[in-house]
N, C-alpha and C positions, 0 to 999 in steps of 0.2 A: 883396499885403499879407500878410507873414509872420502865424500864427494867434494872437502873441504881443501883437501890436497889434491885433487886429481882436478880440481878448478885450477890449480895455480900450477900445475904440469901443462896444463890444457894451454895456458896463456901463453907458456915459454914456449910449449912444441907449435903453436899455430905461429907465434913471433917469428918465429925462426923457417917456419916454412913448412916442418918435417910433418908427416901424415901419422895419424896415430889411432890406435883401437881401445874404445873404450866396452868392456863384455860385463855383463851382471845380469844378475834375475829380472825378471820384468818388473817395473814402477819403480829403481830407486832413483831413476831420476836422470841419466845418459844424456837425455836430449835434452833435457832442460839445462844442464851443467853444457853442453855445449850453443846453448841459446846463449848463456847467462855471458858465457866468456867472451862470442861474439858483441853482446852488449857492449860489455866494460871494454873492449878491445876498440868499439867504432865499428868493427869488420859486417861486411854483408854475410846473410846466411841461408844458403843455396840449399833446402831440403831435397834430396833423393830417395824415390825407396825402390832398389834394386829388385826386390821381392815380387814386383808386380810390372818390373820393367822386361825390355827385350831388348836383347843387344843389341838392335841397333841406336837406341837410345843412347849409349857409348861408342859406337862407332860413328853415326852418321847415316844418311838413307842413300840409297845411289842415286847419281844424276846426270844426267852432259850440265856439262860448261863449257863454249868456248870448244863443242864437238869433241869432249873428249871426256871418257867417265868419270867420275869423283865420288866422293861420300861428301854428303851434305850435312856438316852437324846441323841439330835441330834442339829447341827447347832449352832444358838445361846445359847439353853441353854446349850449345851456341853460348849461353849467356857464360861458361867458364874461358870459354875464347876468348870473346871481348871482352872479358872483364878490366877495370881499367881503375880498380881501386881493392882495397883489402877484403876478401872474399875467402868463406870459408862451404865447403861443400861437405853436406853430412850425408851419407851414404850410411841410411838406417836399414837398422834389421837386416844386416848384408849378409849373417848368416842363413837365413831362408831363402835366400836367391838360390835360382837353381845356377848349380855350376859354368851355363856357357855365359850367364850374365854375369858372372864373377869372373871371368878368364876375361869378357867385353872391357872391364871396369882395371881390370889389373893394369892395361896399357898406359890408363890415366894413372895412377898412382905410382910406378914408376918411370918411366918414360916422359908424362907428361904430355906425348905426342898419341895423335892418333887419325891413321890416314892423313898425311901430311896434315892434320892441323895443331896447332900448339895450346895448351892452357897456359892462360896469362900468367906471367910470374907472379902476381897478386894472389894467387889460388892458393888456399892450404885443403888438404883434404883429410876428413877423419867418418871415421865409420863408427856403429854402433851394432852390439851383439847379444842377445838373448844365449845360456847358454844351452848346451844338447841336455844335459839334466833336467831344465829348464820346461820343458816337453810344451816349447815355444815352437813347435814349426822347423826348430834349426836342426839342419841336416849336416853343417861344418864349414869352414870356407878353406878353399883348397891351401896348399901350404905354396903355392909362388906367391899370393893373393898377401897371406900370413906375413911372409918376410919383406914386405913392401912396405912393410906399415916401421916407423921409427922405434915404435913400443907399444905393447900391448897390455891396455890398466886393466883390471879388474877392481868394480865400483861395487862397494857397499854400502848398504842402511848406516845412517851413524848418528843417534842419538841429539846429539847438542847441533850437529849440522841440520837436522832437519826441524827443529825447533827455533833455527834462526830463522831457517827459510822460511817457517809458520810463521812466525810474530810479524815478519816483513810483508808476509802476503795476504795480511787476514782472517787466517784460520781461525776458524772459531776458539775463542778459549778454554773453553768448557773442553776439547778434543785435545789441544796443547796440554792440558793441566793431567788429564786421564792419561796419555803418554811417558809425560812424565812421572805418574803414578807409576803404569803397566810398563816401562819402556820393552820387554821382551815384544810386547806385541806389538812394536812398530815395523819388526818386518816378521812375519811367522808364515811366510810364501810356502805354499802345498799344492803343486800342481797335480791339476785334477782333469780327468776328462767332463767331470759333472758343470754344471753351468753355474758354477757358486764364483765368488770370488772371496782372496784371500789377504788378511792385511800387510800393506807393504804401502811405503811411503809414497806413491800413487794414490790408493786408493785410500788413505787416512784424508787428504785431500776433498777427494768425493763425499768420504763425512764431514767434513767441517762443512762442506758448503750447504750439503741437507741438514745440520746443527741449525745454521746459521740462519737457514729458513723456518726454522722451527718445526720440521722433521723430524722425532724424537722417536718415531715408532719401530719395534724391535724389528719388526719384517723389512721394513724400508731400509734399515739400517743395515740388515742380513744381509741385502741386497748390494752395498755398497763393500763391509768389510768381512762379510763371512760371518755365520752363525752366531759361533765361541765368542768373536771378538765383539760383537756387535751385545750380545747379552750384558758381556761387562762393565761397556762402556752405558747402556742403558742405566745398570745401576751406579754409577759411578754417577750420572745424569740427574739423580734421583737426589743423591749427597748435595749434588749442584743445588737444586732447588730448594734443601734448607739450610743454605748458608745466609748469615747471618748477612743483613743488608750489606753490601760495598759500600754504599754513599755515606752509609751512619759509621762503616769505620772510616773513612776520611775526613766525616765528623767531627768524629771526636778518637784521633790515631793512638792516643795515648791512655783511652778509660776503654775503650772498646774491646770485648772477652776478645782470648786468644784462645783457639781448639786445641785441645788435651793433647800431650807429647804422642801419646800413644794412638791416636785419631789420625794417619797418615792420610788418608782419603781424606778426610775436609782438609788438613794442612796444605796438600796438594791444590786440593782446588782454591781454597783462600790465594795460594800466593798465586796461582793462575789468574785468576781474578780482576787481583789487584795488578798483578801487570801490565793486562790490559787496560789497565787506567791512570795508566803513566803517562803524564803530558810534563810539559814546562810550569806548569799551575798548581798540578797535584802531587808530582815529586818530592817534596817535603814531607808532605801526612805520609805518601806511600812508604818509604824510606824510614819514617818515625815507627811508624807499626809493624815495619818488620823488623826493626833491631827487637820485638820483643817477640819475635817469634825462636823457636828452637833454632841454633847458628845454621844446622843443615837450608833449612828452609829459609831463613833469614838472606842466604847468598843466592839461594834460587832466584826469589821475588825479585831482590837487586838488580840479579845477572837479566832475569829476563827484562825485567824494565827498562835496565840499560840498552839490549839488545833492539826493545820497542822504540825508543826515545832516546838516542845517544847525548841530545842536548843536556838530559839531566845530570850529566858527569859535570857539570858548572855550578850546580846547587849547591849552596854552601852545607847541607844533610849529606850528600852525595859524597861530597869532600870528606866530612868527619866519618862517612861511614868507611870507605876507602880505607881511610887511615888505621882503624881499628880492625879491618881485614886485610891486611896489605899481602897477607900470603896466598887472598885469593887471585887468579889470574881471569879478568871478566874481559 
């Protein structure tokens, strides 16, 4: 299930109250998609990592009260107690807990009680999972733990979902635009005992932001998305740097060369580029220059621009352009 959908599962199952499991490879993004939903939702966001907890974390510590023993919630689960407004609790990595902290945590997820204390009805609770393939540590989460949960999503890499998420968060263009070229390699996950890492929309992240410092070098980069991936993207880097000025094609959007049909690397990066440089100002030229680009490329530029800068849907270019693609859905 693309992360675009499994945000708006997220929203309705946390609305609603029900507890839900979100499982996929490492870095597509799990926790962020359940940051993002508490965002837009208002809701506080109570991280857990069972992994490194101990049950009594879930249960309480013992105590006298009042001369008589008790389990004292403490920490987090104090603060699921009281809670007293819309509160979401993410119980990450719950597959790697060892089994008696997951049998701890089961009582909250169904029950909701635990040694006489209650979780506020404000509390949704949702877990996240690496899977046993995955050779993330996860050992399985028992099957009472399993049928607690409302639904269990399986999240994956999705192309146009994590190209919004870039444009919205900064990623370097230069990294969006090579994606877009490469997309197989936005998620090409190979778990390994070796200390490499492998690209997946986590760590395409990690390169944008060494892009963006101007970081360019193969080792560095090796570092961040693996060997294979990072060599590519080097040369792909290289295309970058003889592309023809940006500012002289907003210039002059209408005389300014357009790269050969057959040139997909600089096509790529031109409309990258130029999306990047999509305001309320420059929307016109951007817009101008790529109706004359090949239609494939021509709806990229647009879509991502739009995606950058949603105010430019008001330009009167945006308008007529719209209208001469109306079968595309941006």
């Amino acid at each position: 299930m693309k992360p675009s959908v499994v945000s708006q599962r997220l929203s309705t199952l946390i609305g609603a109250r029900l507890p839900v499991l979100l499982v996929g490879a490492p870095g597509v993004g799990k926790s962020d998609l359940v940051a993002q939903a508490c965002e837009a939702s208002g809701a506080d966001l109570i991280v857990s990592h069972p992994v490194v907890s101990d049950p009594t974390d879930y249960k309480g510590l013992p105590g006298i009260v009042d001369g008589k023993a008790e389990f004292l919630p403490f920490g987090d689960l104090r603060a699921l107690v009281q809670a007293d407004r819309p509160t979401v609790c993410l119980l990450d990595d719950l597959g790697q807990a060892p089994a008696v902290v997951q049998a701890a945590a089961m009582q909250l997820l169904l029950a909701r009680r635990v040694n006489g204390h209650r979780v506020a009805d404000c509390v949704t609770f949702v877990a996240a999972s690496n899977r046993r393939q995955d050779r993330a540590g996860v050992t399985g989460i028992l099957e009472p733990v399993k049928s607690r949960f409302a639904a269990i999503l399986e999240v994956s890499a999705d192309l146009d979902d994590w190209t919004r998420w870039a444009l919205a968060h900064g990623v370097a263009p230069e990294v969006v635009s090579f994606i877009r070229f490469r997309p197989a390699m936005l998620h090409d996950f190979r778990p390994t005992a070796d200390l490499v890492n492998s690209p997946c929309p986590r760590t395409w992240a990690s390169a944008g932001r060494l892009v963006s410092l101007g970081i360019t070098d193969l080792e560095t980069l090796s570092g961040a998305i693996g060997e294979g991936a990072a060599t590519e993207l080097v040369a792909f880097l290289s295309i970058w740097r003889r592309l023809p000025s940006i500012d002289g094609i907003l210039l002059n959007p209408d005389t300014a060369p357009v790269p050969s049909a057959d040139d997909a690397g600089t096509l790529y990066a031109v409309t990258g580029a130029l999306a990047h440089k999509a305001s309320l100002q420059t929307a016109g030229r951007v817009i101008r220059y790529a109706g004359r680009l090949p239609a494939e490329f021509s709806v990229l530029c647009v879509r991502d621009a739009h995606r950058r800068c949603p105010d430019i849907a008001q330009t009167p270019e945006f308008i007529r352009w719209a209208a001469d693609h109306s079968d595309v859905l941006l």
